[in-house]
C-alpha positions in Angstrom: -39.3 2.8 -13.1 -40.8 0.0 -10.8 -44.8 0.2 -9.6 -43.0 1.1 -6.4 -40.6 4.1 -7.5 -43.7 5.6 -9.2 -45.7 5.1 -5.4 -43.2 7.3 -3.8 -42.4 10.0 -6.2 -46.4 10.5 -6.2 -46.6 9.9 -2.6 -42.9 12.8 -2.3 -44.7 15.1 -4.5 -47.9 15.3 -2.7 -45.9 15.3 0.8 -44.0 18.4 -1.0 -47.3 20.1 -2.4 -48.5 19.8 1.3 -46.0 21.5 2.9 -45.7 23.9 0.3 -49.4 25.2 0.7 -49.4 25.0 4.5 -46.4 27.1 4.0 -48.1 29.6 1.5 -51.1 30.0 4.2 -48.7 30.8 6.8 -47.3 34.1 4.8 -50.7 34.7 4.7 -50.8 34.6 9.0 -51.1 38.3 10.6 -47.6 39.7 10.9 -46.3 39.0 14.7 -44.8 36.1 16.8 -47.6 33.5 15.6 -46.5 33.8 11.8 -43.0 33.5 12.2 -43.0 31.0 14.2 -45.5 29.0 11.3 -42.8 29.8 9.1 -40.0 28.6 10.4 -41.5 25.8 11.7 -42.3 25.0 8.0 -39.1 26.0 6.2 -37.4 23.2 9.1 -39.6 21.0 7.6 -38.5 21.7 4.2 -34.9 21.9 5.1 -35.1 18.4 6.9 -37.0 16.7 4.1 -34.7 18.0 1.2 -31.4 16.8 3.0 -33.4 13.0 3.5 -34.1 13.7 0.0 -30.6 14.0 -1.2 -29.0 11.2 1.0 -31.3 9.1 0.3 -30.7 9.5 -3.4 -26.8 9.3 -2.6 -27.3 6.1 -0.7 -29.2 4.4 -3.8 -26.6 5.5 -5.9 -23.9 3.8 -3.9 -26.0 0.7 -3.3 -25.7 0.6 -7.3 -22.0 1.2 -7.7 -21.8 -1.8 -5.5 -23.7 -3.9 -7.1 -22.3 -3.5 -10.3 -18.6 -3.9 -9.0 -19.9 -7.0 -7.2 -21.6 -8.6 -10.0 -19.9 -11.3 -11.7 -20.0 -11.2 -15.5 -17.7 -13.2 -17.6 
Protein backbone atom coordinates (compact mmCIF):
# COMPACT_ATOMS: atom_id res chain seq x y z
CA UNK A 1 0.00 0.00 0.00
CA UNK A 2 1.39 3.44 -1.33
CA UNK A 3 1.88 6.68 1.22
CA UNK A 4 -1.14 7.81 -0.69
CA UNK A 5 -3.60 4.70 -0.31
CA UNK A 6 -2.75 4.79 3.40
CA UNK A 7 -3.81 9.01 3.18
CA UNK A 8 -7.22 8.12 2.11
CA UNK A 9 -8.22 5.04 3.89
CA UNK A 10 -7.26 7.32 7.17
CA UNK A 11 -8.80 10.34 5.62
CA UNK A 12 -12.35 7.53 4.42
CA UNK A 13 -12.33 6.27 7.93
CA UNK A 14 -12.39 9.47 9.74
CA UNK A 15 -14.99 10.92 6.99
CA UNK A 16 -16.98 7.63 8.04
CA UNK A 17 -16.52 8.01 11.94
CA UNK A 18 -17.84 11.61 11.38
CA UNK A 19 -20.86 10.83 9.88
CA UNK A 20 -21.41 8.03 11.96
CA UNK A 21 -21.41 10.18 15.29
CA UNK A 22 -23.29 13.11 13.86
CA UNK A 23 -25.66 10.40 12.99
CA UNK A 24 -25.63 8.77 16.66
CA UNK A 25 -26.39 12.46 18.06
CA UNK A 26 -29.26 12.74 15.82
CA UNK A 27 -31.14 9.58 17.38
CA UNK A 28 -30.38 11.29 20.30
CA UNK A 29 -32.63 14.64 18.78
CA UNK A 30 -36.26 15.03 20.49
CA UNK A 31 -38.73 12.77 18.68
CA UNK A 32 -40.70 15.01 15.93
CA UNK A 33 -40.08 16.55 12.43
CA UNK A 34 -36.48 18.04 13.37
CA UNK A 35 -35.01 14.47 14.06
CA UNK A 36 -36.16 12.76 11.18
CA UNK A 37 -35.31 15.00 9.07
CA UNK A 38 -31.43 14.80 10.76
CA UNK A 39 -31.75 11.33 10.09
CA UNK A 40 -32.42 10.94 6.87
CA UNK A 41 -30.49 13.64 5.91
CA UNK A 42 -27.53 11.50 7.32
CA UNK A 43 -28.48 7.99 6.23
CA UNK A 44 -28.43 9.92 2.33
CA UNK A 45 -25.22 10.80 3.23
CA UNK A 46 -24.21 7.30 4.05
CA UNK A 47 -26.11 5.84 1.23
CA UNK A 48 -24.34 8.22 -1.32
CA UNK A 49 -20.85 7.76 0.14
CA UNK A 50 -20.99 3.86 0.24
CA UNK A 51 -22.22 3.61 -3.52
CA UNK A 52 -18.89 6.24 -4.46
CA UNK A 53 -17.27 3.80 -2.32
CA UNK A 54 -17.98 0.79 -4.26
CA UNK A 55 -17.59 2.23 -7.88
CA UNK A 56 -14.83 3.66 -7.05
CA UNK A 57 -13.28 0.43 -5.94
CA UNK A 58 -14.87 -1.19 -9.24
CA UNK A 59 -13.33 1.39 -11.42
CA UNK A 60 -9.65 0.65 -9.81
CA UNK A 61 -10.20 -2.81 -10.31
CA UNK A 62 -10.99 -2.40 -14.05
CA UNK A 63 -8.18 0.09 -14.50
CA UNK A 64 -6.03 -3.03 -13.30
CA UNK A 65 -7.50 -5.74 -15.53
CA UNK A 66 -6.46 -3.36 -18.23
CA UNK A 67 -3.31 -2.83 -17.50
CA UNK A 68 -2.39 -6.14 -17.09
CA UNK A 69 -4.04 -7.22 -20.48
CA UNK A 70 -2.12 -4.29 -22.04
CA UNK A 71 1.17 -4.91 -20.61
CA UNK A 72 3.60 -6.42 -22.88
CA UNK A 73 5.59 -9.29 -21.39
CA UNK A 74 7.49 -11.66 -23.45
Amino acid sequence: MSGKERVVSKRMVLEVSIVIACYRLAQWLPPGSMREMWVLLLRGVINVGTIYYVLLNVCQFLLWLYVQATRDEP
